[in-house]
N, C-alpha and C positions, 0 to 999 in steps of 0.2 A: 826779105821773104825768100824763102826758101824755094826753087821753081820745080817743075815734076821732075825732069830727069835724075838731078841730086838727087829729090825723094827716095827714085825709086832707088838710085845708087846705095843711098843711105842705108836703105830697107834692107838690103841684098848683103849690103856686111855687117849687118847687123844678125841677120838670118846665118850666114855663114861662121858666126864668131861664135853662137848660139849652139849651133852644131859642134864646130871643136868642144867648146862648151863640156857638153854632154858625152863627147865620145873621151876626155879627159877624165872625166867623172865614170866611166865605164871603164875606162883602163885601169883607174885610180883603185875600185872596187877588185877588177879582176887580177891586181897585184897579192890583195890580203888571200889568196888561195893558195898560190904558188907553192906545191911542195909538201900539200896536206893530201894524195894521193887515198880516196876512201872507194869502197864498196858495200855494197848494201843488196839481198835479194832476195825473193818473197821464199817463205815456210824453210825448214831447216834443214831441206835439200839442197839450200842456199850456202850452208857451211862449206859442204865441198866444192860447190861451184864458185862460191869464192876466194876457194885456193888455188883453182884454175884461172883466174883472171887476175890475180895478185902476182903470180908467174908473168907477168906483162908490168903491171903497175908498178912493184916492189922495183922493178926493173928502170921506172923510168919510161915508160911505154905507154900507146898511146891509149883510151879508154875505148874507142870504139875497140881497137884489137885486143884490151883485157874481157868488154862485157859479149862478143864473140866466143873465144876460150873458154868462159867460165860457162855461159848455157849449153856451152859443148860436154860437157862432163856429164851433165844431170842426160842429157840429150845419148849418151853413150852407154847407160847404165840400164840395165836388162830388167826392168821389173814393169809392174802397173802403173806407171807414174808419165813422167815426161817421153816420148821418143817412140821408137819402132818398139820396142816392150809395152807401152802401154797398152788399155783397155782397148777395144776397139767400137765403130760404129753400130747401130740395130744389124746390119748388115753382114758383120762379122770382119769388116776391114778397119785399120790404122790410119787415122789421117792425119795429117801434120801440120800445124797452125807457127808461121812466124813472123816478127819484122825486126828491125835494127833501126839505129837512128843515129848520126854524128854531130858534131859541135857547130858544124855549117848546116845542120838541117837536109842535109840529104839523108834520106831513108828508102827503103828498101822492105820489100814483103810477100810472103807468099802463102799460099792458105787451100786446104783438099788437095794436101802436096802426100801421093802417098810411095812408100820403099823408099826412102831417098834419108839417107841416119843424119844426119847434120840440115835440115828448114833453114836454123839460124844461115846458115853460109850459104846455102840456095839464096838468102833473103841478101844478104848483103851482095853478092851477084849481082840480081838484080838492080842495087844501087847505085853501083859501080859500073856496069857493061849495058844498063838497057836506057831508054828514055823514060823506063816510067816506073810505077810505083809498087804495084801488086800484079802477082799473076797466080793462076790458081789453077787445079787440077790439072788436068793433061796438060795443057799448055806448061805450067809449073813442072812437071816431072821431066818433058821434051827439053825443055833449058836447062835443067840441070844435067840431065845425060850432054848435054852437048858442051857443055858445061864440065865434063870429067866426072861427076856425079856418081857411082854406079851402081845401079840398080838392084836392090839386096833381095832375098827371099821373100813371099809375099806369106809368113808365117807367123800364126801368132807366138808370142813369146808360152811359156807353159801356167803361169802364172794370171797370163788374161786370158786364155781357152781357158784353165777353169773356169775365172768369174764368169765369163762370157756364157759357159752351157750351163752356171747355176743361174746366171739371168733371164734365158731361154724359158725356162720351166714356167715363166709368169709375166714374162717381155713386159714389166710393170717400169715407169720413170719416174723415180723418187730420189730424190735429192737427197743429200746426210752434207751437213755443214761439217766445214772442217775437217773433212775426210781426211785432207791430205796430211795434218797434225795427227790422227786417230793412226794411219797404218803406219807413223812416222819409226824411227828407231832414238829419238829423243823423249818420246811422251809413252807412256803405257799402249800397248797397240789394242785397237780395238776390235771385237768382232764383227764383222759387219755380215748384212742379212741378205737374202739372194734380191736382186733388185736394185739396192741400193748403187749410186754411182757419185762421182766425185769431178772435181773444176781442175784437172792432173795440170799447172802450169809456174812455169821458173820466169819471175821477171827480175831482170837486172839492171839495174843504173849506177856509175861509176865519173868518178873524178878522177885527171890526172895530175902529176906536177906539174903540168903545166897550167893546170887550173880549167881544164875543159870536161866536158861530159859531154857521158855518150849513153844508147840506153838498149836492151834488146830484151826481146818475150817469145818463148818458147812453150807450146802446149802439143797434146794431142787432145784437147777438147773432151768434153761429155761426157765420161763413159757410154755406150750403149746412145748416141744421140741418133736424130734422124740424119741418113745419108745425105752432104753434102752440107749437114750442119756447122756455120763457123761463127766462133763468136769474136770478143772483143784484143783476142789477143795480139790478132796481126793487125789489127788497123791502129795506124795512125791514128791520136790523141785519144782513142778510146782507152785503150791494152797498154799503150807507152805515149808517153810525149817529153822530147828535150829542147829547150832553149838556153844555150850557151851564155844567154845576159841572165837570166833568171834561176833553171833550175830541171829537174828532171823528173817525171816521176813511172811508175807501172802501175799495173793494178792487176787482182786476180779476184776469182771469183765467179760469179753467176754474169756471164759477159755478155748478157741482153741486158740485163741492168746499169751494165756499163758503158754501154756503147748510147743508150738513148739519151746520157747527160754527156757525154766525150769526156769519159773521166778520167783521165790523162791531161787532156789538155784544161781541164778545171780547174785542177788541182796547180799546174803551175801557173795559169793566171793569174789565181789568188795569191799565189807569194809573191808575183807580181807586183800585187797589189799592198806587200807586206808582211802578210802571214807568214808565220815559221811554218815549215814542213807539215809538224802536226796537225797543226790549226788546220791548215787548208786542206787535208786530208780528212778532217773532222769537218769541215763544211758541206765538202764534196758529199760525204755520208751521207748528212744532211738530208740535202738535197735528194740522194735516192729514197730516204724513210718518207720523204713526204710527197715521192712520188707513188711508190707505191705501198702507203697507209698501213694497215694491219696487216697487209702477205709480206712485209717487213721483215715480220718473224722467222718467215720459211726458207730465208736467203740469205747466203753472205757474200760479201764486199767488198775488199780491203783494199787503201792504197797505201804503197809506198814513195815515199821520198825523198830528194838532198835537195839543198838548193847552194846557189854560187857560194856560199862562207862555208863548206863540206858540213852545213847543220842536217840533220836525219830527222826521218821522223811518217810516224803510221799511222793508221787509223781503222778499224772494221765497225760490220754491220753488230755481229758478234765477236765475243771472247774467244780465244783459242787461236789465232792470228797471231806467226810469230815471224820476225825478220831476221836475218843474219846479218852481220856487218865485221867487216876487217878492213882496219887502217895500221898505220905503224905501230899505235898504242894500243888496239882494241880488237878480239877479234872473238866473239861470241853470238848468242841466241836473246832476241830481245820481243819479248814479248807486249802484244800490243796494245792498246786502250780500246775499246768498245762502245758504240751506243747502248748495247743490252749486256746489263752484265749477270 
């Protein structure tokens, strides 16, 4: 008969063999990536920003420092869209939404971050130099000046002062899906009508050769939203979520919708749980249609994501949802699958 202490001895290497176990069968998986270096990032402002973080990747480098780079580009570009060019708040100011996230799960975020052209590198700051996670408005802008940061023109771009005084005229808040594909320079551009306003944001998640991912989300938010309005883009598991054993994903979109399922971290759950990329980004969907029922219609959604074997893969509320992706062999505009087609 066996007496307790053996037992528990027994227990304990048993427990511990269990653990190699597993952490063999995790290495074992994270061999089959080595060397399949990919990138992936929402709407087809994504192209160029993906040739900014390929400048790292293609190189061998690390993915948190490729998906940095790459939102730096869209983040640098003068129009209505991402960065100090964008639209601006009811208010008539620029606010800047971001976070970052690495293969050890440190992350980094900042949000009502305003004049400061790079959020993304404020956010990873953060990650790197402070004990915590988010810092937002003055506080946010104080760190980054001290930080080398420096303080740009508090000026609209000429492109958001128009929209902005033809929005003026009827200070009306009405959504247009898709915006971002409508004034794209891939799709037919569309006209859009004084009022309307758009989800301006670049998510990106990336693999390296060494088989790690890293993930980062850049916005200025709303167009025209209430002062101090932020949505899903800089939180954690909302806007982004990366787990180095599983997978990675962003999202963009209507980011009250996204934030009340954490659909970031949903999404890589379920692959978790097995799901291919798509799938679980078609769950995630899911789950917001039957949140919120027939105003379904009014809203879109979309996630993107990889997961450990460099599989890809999207999902939206609606049609018109497209991702970018460049790896050694592939580097184009991949349009999305939809609930409502």
């Amino acid at each position: 008969m066996i007496n307790r202490r053996r037992f528990i001895t027994a227990s304990a290497f048993t427990s511990i063999a269990g653990l190699f176990s597993k952490r063999s069968w995790a290495s074992e998986e994270y061999e089959t990536v080595k060397g399949k270096p990919v990138v992936i990032s929402t709407w087809d402002a994504g192209l160029n920003a993906n040739k900014g973080a390929w400048e790292i990747l293609g190189k061998g480098g690390r993915a948190l420092d490729a998906v940095e780079a790459g939102v730096m580009v869209t983040e640098s570009e003068q129009s209505c869209c991402v960065g100090l060019g964008a639209n601006p708040d009811r208010e008539g100011f620029v606010t800047l939404d971001a976070c970052i996230m690495d293969e050890f799960a440190n992350c980094g975020s900042v949000a009502f971050l305003e004049r400061i052209k790079h959020p993304v590198s404020v956010a990873r700051r953060v990650m790197e130099k402070t004990p915590h996670v988010m810092l937002v408005g003055s506080g946010a802008q104080q760190f980054a000046v001290a930080e080398g940061f420096p303080l740009e023109e508090q000026k609209l771009s000429a492109d958001a002062e128009k929209a902005y005084k033809e929005w003026l005229i009827k200070s009306e808040y009405k959504p247009v899906i898709n915006i971002e594909s409508k004034k794209s320079t891939s799709f037919a551009p569309a006209k859009l009508q004084s009022g309307e306003y758009n989800h301006d944001t670049i998510g990106m998640v990336a693999m390296d050769t060494n088989g790690n991912l890293s993930g980062s989300c850049t916005t200025s938010g709303m167009a025209f939203k209430m002062r101090g309005r932020v949505g899903d883009s800089p939180i954690i598991g909302a806007g982004l979520f990366v787990d180095n054993e599983v997978g990675a994903c962003t999202a963009t979109g209507q980011g009250e919708d996204v934030i009340r399922m954490s659909g970031s971290h949903t999404v890589v759950e379920l692959m978790r749980q097995g799901l291919s990329p798509e799938a679980a980004c078609k769950k995630a969907v899911e789950r917001i249609i039957k949140i919120k029922k027939e105003k379904a219609k009014d809203i879109q959604v979309a996630f993107l994501a990889l997961n450990k074997k460099g599989e890809t893969g999207s999902f939206a509320i609606h049609k018109g949802f497209s991702y970018a992706i460049k790896s050694n062999t592939v580097e184009k505009l991949i349009a999305s699958k939809s609930w409502f087609q």
